[in-house]
N, C-alpha and C positions, 0 to 999 in steps of 0.2 A: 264602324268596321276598320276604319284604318286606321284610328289611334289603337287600338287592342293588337293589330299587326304592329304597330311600332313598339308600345310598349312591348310585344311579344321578340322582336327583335332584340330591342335595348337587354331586356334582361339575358336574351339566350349569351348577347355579347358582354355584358358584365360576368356570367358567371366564367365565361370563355376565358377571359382576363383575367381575371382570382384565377382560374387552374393553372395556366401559361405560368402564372407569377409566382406560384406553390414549386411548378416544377422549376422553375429556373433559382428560385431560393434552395431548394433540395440539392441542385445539382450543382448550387454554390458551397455547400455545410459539403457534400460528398469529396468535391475536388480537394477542400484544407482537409479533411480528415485524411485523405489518401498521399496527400499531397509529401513530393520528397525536396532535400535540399538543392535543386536544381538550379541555378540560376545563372545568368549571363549578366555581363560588367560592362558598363557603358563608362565607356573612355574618352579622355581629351587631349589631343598631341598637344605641345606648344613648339614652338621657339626657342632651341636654349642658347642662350648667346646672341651675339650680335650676328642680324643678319646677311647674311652673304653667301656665296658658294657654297664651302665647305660647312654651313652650320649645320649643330645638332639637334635631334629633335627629341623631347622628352614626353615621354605617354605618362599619363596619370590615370589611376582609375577613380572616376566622380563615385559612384554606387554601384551596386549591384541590384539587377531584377530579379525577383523570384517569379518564377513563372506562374504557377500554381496559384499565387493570392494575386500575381495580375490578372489571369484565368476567373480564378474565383469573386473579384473586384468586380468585373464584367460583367458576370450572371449576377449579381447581385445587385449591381446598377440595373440590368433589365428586369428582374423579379420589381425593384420600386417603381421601375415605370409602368409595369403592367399594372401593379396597386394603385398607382395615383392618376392612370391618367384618364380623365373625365370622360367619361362615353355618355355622349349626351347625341344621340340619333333622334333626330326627329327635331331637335331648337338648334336653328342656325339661326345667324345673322348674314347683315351685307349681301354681299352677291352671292353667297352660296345659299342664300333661303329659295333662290328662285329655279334651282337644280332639283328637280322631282325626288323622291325619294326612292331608291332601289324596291324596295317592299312593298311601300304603299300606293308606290304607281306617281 
């Protein structure tokens, strides 16, 4: 009886996973298709001149962020982690084998 709860478990939370990970892939493809030229510039001052008092300082702009494919980057790194990540309920090792299992008591 309580492998078939576990088993009954592991699956309800694999398929749990695969949805999570559908929608967060969905709501990845939705953000770039919507997605506008928005994006903020990440900058570097330096030093110009020898330093002292009166020196100048010169801003550079390194890149630009788009918001939208950082946005969309994000959900899309959590859509693979919902795919990949093992859900193995029920096979532990080490110290956690000796922590009861929520389910099966």
């Amino acid at each position: 009886m309580e492998r078939w709860l576990i088993s009954l478990h592991k699956s309800r939370t694999s398929s749990v996973q695969l949805v999570a990970g559908c929608i967060h892939l969905a709501q990845a493809v939705g953000i770039v298709l919507l997605a506008n030229s928005f994006s903020l510039p990440v900058r570097a001052t330096y030093l110009a001149g020898p330093p002292g008092p009166g020196a100048g300082r010169l801003a550079v702009t390194l890149f630009s962020v788009n918001f939208a494919w950082a946005i969309a980057a994000f959900f899309g790194l959590s859509a693979l982690a919902h795919f990949t990540v093992p859900v193995r309920a029920g096979v532990l090792h080490g110290p956690a084998a000796q922590v009861s299992h929520p389910i099966a008591g």
